[in-house]
DRENPA-3360 file (N, C-alpha, C; in nm, 2 decimals, always signed):
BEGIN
1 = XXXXXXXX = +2.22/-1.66/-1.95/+2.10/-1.64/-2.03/+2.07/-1.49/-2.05 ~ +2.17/-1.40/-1.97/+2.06/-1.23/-1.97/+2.15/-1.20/-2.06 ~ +2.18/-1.22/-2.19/+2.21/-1.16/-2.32/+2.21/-1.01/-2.35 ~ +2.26/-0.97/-2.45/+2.27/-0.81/-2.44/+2.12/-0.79/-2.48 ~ +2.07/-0.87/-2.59/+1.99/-0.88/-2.64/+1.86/-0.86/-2.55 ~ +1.86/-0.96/-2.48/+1.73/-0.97/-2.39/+1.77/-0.88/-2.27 ~ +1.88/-0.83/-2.22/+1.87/-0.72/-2.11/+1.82/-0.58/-2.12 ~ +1.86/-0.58/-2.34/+1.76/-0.46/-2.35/+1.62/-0.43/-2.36;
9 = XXXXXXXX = +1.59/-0.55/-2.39/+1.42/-0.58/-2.38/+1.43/-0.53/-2.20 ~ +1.45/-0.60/-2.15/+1.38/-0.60/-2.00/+1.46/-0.43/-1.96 ~ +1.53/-0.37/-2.00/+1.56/-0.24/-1.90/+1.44/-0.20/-1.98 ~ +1.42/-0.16/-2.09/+1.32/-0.11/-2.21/+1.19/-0.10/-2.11 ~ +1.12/-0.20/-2.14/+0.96/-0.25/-2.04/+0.99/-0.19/-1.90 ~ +1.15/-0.20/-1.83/+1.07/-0.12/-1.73/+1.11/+0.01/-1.70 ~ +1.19/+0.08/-1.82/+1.19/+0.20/-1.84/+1.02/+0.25/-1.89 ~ +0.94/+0.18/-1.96/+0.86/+0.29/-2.02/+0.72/+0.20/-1.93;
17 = XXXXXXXX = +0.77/+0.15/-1.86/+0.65/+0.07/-1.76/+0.64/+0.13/-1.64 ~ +0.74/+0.25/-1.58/+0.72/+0.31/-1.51/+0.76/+0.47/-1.52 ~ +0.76/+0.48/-1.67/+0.76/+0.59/-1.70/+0.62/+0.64/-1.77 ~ +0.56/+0.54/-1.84/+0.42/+0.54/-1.87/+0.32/+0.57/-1.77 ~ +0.39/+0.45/-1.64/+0.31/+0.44/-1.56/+0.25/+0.57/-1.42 ~ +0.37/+0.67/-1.47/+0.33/+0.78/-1.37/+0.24/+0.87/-1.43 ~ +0.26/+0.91/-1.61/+0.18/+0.94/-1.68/+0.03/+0.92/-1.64 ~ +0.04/+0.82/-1.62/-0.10/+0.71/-1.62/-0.17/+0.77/-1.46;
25 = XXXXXXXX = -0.14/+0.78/-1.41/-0.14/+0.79/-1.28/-0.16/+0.92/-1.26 ~ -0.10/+1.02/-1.32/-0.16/+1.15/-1.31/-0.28/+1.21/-1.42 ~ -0.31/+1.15/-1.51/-0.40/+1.18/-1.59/-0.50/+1.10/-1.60 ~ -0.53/+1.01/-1.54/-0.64/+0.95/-1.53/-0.72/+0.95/-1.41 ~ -0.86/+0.89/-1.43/-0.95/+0.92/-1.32/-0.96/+0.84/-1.21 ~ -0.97/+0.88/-1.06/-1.01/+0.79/-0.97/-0.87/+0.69/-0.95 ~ -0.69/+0.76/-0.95/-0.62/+0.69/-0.92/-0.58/+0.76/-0.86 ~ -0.46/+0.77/-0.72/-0.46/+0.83/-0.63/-0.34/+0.92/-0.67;
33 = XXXXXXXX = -0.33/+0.95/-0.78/-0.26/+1.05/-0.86/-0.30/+1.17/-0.87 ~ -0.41/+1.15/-0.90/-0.49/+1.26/-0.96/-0.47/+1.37/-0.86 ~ -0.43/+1.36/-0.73/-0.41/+1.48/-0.64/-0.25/+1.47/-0.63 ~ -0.16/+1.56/-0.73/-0.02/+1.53/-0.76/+0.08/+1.57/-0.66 ~ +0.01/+1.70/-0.65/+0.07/+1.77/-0.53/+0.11/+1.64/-0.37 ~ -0.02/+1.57/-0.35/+0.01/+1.48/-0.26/+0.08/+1.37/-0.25 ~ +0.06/+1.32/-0.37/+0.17/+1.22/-0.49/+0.31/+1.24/-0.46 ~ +0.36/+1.35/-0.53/+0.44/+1.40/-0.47/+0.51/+1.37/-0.33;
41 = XXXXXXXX = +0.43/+1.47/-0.23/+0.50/+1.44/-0.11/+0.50/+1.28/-0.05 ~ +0.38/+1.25/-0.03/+0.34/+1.08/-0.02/+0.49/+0.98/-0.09 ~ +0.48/+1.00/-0.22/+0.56/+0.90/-0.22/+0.75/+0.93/-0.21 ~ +0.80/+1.02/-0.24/+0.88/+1.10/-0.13/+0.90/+1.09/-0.02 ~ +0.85/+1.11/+0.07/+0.84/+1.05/+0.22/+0.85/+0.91/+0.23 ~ +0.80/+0.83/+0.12/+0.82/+0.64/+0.13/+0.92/+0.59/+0.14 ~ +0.99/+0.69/+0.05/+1.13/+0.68/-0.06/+1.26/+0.72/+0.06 ~ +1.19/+0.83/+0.13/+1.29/+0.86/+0.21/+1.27/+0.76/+0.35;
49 = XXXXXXXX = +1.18/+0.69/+0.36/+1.16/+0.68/+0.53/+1.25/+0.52/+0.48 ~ +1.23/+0.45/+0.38/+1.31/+0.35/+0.34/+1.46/+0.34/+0.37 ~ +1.50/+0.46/+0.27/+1.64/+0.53/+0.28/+1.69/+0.51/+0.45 ~ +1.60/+0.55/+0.54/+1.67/+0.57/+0.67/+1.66/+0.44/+0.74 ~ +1.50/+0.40/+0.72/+1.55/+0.23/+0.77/+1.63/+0.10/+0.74 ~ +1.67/+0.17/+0.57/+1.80/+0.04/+0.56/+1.90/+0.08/+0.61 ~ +1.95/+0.25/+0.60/+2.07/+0.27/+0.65/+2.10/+0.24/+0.79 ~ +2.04/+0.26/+0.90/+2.05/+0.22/+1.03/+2.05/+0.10/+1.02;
57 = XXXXXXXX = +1.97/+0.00/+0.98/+1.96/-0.18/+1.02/+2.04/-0.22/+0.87 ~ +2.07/-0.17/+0.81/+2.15/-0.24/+0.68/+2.26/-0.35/+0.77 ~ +2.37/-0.26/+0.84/+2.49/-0.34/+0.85/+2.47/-0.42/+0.96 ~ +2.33/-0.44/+1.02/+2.29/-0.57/+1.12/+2.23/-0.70/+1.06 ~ +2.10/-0.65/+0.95/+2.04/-0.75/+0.91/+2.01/-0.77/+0.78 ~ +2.09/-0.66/+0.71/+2.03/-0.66/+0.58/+1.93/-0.59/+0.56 ~ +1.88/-0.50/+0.67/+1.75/-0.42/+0.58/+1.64/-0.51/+0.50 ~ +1.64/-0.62/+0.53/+1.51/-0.64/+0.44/+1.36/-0.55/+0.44;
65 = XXXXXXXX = +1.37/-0.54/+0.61/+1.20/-0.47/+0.62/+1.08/-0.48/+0.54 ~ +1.06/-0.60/+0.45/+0.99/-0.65/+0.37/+0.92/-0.80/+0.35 ~ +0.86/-0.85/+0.41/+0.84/-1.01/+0.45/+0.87/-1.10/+0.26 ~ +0.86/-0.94/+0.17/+0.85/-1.01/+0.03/+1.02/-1.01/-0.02 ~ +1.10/-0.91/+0.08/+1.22/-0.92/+0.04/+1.31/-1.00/+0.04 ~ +1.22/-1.06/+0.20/+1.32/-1.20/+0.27/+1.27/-1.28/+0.15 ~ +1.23/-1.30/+0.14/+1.11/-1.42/+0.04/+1.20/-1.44/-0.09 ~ +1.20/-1.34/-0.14/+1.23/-1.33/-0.28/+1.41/-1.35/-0.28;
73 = XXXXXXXX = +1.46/-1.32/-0.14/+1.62/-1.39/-0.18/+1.63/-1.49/-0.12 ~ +1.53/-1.55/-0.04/+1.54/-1.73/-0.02/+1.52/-1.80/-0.14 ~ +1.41/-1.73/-0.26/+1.38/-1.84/-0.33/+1.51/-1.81/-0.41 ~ +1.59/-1.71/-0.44/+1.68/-1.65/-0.52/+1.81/-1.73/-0.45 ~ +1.79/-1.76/-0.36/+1.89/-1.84/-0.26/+1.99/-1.79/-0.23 ~ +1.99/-1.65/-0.19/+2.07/-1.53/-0.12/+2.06/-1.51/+0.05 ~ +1.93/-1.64/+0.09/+1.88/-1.58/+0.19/+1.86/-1.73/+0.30 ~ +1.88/-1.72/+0.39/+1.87/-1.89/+0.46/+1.70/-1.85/+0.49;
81 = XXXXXXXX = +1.63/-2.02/+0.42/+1.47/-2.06/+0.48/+1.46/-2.01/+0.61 ~ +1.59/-2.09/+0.70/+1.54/-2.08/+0.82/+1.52/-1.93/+0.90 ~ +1.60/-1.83/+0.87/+1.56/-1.73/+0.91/+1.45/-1.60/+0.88 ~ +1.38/-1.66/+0.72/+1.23/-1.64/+0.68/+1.16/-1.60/+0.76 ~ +1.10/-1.68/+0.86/+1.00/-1.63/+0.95/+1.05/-1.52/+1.08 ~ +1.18/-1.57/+1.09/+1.22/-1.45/+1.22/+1.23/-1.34/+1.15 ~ +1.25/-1.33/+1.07/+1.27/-1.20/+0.99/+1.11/-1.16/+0.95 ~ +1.02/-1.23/+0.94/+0.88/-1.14/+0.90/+0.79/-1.13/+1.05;
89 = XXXXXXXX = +0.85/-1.23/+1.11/+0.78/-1.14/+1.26/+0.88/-1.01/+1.31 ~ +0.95/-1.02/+1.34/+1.00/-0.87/+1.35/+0.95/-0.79/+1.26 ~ +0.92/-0.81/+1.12/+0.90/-0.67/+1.02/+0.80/-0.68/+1.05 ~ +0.69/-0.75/+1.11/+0.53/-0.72/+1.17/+0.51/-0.65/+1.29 ~ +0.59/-0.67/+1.35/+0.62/-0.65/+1.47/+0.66/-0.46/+1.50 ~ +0.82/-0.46/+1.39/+0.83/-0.31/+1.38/+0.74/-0.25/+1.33 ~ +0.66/-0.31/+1.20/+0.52/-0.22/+1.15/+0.44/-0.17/+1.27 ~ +0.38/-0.27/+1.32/+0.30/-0.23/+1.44/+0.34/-0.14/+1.54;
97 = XXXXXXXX = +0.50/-0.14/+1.56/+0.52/+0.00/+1.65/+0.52/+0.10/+1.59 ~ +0.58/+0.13/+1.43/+0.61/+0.26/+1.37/+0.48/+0.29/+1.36 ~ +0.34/+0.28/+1.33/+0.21/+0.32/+1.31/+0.17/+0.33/+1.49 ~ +0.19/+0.29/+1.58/+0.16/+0.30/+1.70/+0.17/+0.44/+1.73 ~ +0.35/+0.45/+1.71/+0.40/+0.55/+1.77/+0.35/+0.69/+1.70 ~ +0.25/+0.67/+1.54/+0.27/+0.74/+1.45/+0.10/+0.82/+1.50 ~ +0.02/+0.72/+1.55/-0.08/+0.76/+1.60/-0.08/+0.87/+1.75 ~ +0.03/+0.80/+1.87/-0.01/+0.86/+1.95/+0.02/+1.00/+1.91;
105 = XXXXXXXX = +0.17/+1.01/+1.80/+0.21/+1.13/+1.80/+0.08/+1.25/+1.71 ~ +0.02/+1.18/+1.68/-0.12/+1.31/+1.57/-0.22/+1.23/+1.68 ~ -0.23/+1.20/+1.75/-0.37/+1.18/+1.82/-0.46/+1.27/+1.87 ~ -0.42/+1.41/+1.84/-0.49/+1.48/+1.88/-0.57/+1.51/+1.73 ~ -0.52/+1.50/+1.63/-0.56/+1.54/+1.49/-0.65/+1.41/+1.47 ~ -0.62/+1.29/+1.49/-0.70/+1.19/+1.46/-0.83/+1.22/+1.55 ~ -0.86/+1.26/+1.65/-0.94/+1.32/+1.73/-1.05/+1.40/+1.64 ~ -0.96/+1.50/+1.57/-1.04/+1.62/+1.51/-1.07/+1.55/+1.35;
113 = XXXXXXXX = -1.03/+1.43/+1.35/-1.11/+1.40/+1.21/-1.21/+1.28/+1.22 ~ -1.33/+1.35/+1.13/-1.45/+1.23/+1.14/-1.46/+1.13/+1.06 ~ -1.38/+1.14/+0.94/-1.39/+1.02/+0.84/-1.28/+0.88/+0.87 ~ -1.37/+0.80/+0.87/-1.30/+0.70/+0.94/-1.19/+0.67/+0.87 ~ -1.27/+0.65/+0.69/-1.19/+0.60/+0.61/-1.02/+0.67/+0.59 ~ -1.06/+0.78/+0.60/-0.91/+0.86/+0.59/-0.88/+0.82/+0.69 ~ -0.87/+0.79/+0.83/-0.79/+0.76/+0.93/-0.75/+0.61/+0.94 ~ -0.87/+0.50/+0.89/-0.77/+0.39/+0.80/-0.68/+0.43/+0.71;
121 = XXXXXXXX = -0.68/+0.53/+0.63/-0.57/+0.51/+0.51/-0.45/+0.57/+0.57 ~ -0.46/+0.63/+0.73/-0.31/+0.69/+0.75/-0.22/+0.53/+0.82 ~ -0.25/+0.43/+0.84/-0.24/+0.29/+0.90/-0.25/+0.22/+0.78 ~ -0.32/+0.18/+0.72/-0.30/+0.06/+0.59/-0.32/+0.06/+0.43 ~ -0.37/+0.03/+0.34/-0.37/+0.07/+0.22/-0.52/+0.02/+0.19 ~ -0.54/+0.14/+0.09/-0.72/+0.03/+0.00/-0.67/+0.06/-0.14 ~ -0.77/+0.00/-0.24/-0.80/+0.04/-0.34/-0.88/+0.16/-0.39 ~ -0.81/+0.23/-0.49/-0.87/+0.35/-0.57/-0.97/+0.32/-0.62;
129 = XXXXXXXX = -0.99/+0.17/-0.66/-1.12/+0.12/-0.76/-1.11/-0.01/-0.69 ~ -1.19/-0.08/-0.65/-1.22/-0.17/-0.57/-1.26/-0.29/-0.70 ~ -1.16/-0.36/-0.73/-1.18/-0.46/-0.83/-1.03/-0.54/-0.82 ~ -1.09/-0.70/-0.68/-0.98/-0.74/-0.64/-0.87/-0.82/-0.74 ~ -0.92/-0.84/-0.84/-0.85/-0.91/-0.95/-0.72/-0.84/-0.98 ~ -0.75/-0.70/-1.02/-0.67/-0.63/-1.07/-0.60/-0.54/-0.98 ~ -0.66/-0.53/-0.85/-0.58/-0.50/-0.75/-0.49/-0.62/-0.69 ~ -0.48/-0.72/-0.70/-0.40/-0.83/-0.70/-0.30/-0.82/-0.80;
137 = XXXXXXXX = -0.33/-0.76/-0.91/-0.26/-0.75/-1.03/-0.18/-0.63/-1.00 ~ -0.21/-0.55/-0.92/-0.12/-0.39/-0.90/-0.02/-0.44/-0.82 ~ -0.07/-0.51/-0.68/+0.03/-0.51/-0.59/+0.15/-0.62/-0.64 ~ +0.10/-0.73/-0.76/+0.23/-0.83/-0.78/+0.27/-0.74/-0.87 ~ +0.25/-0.69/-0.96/+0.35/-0.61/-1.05/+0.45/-0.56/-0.97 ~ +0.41/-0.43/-0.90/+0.45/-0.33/-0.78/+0.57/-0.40/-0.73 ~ +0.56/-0.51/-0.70/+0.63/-0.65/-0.57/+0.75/-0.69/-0.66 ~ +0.68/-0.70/-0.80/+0.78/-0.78/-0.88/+0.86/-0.68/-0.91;
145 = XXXXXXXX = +0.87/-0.57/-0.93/+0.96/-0.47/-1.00/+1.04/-0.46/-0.87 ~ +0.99/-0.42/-0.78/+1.08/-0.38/-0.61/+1.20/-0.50/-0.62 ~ +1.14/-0.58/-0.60/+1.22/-0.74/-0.58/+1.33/-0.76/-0.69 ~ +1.29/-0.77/-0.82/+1.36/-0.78/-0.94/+1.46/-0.71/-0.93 ~ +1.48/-0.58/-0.90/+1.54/-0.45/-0.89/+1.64/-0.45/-0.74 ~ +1.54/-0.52/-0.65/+1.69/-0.55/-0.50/+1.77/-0.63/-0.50 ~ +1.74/-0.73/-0.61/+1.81/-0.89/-0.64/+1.93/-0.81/-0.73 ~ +1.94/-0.68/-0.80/+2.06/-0.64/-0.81/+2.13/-0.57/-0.76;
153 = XXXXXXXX = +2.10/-0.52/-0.63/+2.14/-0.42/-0.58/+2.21/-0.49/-0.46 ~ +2.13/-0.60/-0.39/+2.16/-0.64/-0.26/+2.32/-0.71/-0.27 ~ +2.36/-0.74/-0.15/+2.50/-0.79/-0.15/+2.53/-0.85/-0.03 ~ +2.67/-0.98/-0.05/+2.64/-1.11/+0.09/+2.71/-0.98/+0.21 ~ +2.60/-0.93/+0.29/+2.67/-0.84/+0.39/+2.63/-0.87/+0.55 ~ +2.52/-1.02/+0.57/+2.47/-1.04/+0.67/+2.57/-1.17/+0.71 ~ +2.64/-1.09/+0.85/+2.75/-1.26/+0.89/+2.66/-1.28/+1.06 ~ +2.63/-1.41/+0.99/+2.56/-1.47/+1.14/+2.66/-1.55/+1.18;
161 = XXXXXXXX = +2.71/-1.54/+1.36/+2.78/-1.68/+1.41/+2.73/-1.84/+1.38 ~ +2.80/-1.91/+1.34/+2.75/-2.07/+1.34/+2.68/-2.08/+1.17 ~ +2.67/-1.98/+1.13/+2.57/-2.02/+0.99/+2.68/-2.00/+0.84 ~ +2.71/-2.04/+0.78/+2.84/-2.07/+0.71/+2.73/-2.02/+0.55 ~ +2.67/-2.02/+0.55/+2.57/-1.93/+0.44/+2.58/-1.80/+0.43 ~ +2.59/-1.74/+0.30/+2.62/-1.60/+0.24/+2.45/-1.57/+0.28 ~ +2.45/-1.48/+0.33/+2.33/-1.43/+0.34/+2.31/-1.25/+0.32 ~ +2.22/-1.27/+0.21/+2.24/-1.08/+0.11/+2.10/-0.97/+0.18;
169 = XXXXXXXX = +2.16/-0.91/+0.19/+2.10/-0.78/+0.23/+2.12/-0.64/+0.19 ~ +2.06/-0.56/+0.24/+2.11/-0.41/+0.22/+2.20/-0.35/+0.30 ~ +2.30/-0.31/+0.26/+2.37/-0.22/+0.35/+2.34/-0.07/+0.32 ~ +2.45/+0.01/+0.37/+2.48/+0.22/+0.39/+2.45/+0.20/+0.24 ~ +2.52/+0.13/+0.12/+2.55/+0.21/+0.02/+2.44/+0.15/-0.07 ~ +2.38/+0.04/-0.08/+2.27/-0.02/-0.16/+2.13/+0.08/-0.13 ~ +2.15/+0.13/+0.03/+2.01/+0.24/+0.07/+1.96/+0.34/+0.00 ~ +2.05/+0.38/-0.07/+2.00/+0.49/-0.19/+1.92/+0.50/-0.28;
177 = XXXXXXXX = +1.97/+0.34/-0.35/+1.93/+0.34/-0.51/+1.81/+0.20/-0.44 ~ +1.79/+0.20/-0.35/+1.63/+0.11/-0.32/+1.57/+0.18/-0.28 ~ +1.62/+0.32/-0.19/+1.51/+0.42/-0.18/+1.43/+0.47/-0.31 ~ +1.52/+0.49/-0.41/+1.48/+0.56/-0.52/+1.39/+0.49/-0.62 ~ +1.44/+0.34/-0.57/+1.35/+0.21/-0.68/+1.18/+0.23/-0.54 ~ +1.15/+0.21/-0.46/+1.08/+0.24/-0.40/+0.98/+0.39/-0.45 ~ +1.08/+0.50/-0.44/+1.03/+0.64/-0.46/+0.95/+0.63/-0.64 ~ +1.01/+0.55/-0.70/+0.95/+0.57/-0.87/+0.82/+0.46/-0.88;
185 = XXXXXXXX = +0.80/+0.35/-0.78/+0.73/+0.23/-0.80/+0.59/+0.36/-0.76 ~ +0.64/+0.40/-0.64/+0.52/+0.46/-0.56/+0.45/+0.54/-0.67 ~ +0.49/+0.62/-0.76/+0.52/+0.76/-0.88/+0.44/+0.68/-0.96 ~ +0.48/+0.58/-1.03/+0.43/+0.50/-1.11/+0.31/+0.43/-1.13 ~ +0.31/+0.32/-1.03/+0.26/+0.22/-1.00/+0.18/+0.18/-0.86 ~ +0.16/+0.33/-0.82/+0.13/+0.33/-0.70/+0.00/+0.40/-0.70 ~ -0.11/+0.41/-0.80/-0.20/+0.45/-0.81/-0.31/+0.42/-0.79 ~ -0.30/+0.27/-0.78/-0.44/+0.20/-0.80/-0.49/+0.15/-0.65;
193 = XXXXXXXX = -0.36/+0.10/-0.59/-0.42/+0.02/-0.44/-0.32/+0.07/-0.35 ~ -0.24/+0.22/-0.38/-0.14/+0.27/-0.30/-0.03/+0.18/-0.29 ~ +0.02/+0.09/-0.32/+0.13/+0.05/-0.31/+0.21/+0.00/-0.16 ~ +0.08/-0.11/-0.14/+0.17/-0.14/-0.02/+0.28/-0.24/-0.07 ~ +0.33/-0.33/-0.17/+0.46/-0.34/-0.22/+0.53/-0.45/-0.09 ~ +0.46/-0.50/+0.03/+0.52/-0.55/+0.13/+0.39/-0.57/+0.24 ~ +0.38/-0.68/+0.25/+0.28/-0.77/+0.34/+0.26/-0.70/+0.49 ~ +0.41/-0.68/+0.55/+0.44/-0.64/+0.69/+0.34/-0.49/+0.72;
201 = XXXXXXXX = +0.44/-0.38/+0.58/+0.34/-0.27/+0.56/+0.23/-0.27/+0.63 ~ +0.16/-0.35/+0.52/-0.03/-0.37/+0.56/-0.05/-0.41/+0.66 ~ -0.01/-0.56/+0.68/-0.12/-0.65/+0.81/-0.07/-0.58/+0.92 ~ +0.07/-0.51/+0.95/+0.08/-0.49/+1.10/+0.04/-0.37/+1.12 ~ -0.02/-0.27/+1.06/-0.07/-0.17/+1.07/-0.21/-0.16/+1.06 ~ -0.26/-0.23/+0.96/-0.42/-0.26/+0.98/-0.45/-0.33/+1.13 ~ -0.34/-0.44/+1.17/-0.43/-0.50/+1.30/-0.40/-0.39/+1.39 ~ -0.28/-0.29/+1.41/-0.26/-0.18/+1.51/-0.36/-0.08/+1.48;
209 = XXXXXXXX = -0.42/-0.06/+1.36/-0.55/-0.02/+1.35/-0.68/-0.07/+1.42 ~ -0.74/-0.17/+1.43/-0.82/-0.26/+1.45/-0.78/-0.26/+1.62 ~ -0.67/-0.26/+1.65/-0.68/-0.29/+1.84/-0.69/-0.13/+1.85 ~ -0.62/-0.04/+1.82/-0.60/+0.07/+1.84/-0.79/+0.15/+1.85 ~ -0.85/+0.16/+1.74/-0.98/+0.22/+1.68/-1.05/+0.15/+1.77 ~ -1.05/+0.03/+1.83/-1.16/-0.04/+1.89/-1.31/-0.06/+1.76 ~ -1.40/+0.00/+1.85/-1.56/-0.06/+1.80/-1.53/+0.05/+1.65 ~ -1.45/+0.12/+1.65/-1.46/+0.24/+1.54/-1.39/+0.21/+1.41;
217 = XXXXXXXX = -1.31/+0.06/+1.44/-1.22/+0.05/+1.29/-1.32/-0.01/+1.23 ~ -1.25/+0.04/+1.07/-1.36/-0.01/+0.98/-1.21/-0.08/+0.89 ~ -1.17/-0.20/+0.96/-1.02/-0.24/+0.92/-1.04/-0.27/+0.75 ~ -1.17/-0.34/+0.71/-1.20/-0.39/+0.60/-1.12/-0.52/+0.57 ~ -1.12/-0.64/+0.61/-1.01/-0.73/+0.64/-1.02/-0.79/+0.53 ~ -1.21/-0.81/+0.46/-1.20/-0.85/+0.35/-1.11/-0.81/+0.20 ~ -1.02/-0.72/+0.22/-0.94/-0.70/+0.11/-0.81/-0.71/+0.16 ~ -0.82/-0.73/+0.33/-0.65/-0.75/+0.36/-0.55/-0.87/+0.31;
225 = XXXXXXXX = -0.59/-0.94/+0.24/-0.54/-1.10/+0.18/-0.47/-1.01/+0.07 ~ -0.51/-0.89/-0.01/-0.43/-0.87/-0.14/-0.32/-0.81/-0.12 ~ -0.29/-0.72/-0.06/-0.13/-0.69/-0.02/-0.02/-0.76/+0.06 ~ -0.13/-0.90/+0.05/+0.00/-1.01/+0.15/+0.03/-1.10/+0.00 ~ -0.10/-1.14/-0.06/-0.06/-1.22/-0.16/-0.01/-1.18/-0.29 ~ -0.04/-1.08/-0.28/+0.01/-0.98/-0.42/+0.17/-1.04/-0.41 ~ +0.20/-0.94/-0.35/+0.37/-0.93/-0.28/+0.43/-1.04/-0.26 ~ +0.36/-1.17/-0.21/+0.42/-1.28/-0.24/+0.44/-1.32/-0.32;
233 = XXXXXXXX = +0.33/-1.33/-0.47/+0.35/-1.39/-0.57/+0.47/-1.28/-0.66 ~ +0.47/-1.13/-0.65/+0.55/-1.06/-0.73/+0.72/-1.10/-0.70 ~ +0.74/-1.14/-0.56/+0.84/-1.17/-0.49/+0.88/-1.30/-0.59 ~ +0.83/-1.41/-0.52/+0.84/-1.53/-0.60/+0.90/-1.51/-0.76 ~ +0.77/-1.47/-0.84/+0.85/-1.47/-0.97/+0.92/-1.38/-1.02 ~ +0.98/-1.27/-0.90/+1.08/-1.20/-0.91/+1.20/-1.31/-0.90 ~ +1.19/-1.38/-0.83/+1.33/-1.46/-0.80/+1.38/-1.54/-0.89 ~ +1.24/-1.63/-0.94/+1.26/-1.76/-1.02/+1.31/-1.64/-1.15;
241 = XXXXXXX = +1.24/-1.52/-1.19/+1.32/-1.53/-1.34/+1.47/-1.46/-1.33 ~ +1.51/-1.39/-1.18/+1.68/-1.34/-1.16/+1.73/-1.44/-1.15 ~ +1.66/-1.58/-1.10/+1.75/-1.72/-1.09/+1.76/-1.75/-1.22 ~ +1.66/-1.71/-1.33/+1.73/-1.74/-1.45/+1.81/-1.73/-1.56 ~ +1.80/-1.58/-1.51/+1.89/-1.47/-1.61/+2.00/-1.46/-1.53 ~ +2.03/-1.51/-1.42/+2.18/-1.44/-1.37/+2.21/-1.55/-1.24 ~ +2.19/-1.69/-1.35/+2.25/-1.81/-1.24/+2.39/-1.81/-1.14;
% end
């Protein structure tokens, strides 16, 4: 089905969907662009800290580190059901220590800051504009592009004993060009609700917030459902239309 024809449409849209979209993000109001210089480093740092966690866990598990990654190459059928869940409790699991460890190490800085809100945002993600519709709509776009974009990159590199299933992941050499699909999503499309782009991200660091802060977190749980569902649904229909263009 992915014709020359129709592969140019789709590189097209998301050439100028995330080339627009950084545009967008820096010149407009009240998106977390608008401070570029931060932009900048912030999603840089995303781009790279990705880079280092598939390269080390690539040639064990695939690097998914993404509960939407696993997701999106089971439905893509790259990926065995059954190992879905062991794989998003560990990526809950590692969230919750890399923010742990991320706090004791500035705890003295968290100390000297009074705004709570900024010290939830160094732990979880909010919205720029608090309009859950369309922040629902940021994080599945976000999800869909990540996913769409690892479903070509990934490769059968996970060998489990007893399991006779190709199972696709990231390895050393896929770590680059997912860092960099990560680093442009952030650039782009990462303006509106930051871009958590992955479920694990948010919930295991908002609840390591929430035990951590005690009586002081202000976790805001009521908006924690959109960076799990976003990411799931972008995941999903990332899969069903790579399943259809490239059976």
């Amino acid at each position: 089905m992915m014709t020359p024809f129709l592969a140019e449409i789709i590189g097209t849209a998301l050439l100028i969907l995330l080339g627009n979209g950084v545009v967008a993000n820096v010149s407009l109001k009240k998106t977390y662009g608008e401070n570029q210089s931060a932009l900048v480093l912030i999603t840089t740092a995303w781009g790279f800290a990705v880079f280092v966690g598939a390269y080390v866990t690539g040639q064990f598990s695939g690097a998914h580190l993404n509960p939407a990654v696993s997701l999106g190459l089971a439905v893509a059928g790259k990926f065995s059901w059954s190992l879905v869940p062991l794989y998003i409790v560990a990526q809950v699991i590692g969230a919750m220590l890399g923010t742990s460890l991320n706090y004791f190490l500035y705890i003295d800085h968290y100390r000297a800051t009074d705004d709570e809100a900024t010290i939830r945002g160094s732990f979880c993600t909010a919205p720029a504009i608090r309009n859950l519709k369309n922040n629902l709509f940021s994080e599945t776009l976000g999800t869909f592009v990540l996913i769409f974009g690892i479903l070509f990159i990934v490769s059968p590199n996970i060998v489990i004993e007893g399991m006779e299933t190709q199972n696709f992941g990231i390895g050393s050499l896929e770590a680059l060009p997912v860092a960099l699909l990560v680093w442009v999503i952030g650039m782009s499309l990462g303006g509106t609700t930051g871009y958590a782009i992955n479920p694990a991200r948010d919930f295991g660091p908002r609840l390591a917030y929430q035990l951590l802060r005690g009586k002081k977190a202000m976790a805001d749980w009521a908006y924690s459902w959109v960076p799990i569902v976003g990411p799931i649904i972008g995941a999903t229909l990332a899969a069903l239309l790579y399943t259809a263009l490239v059976p």
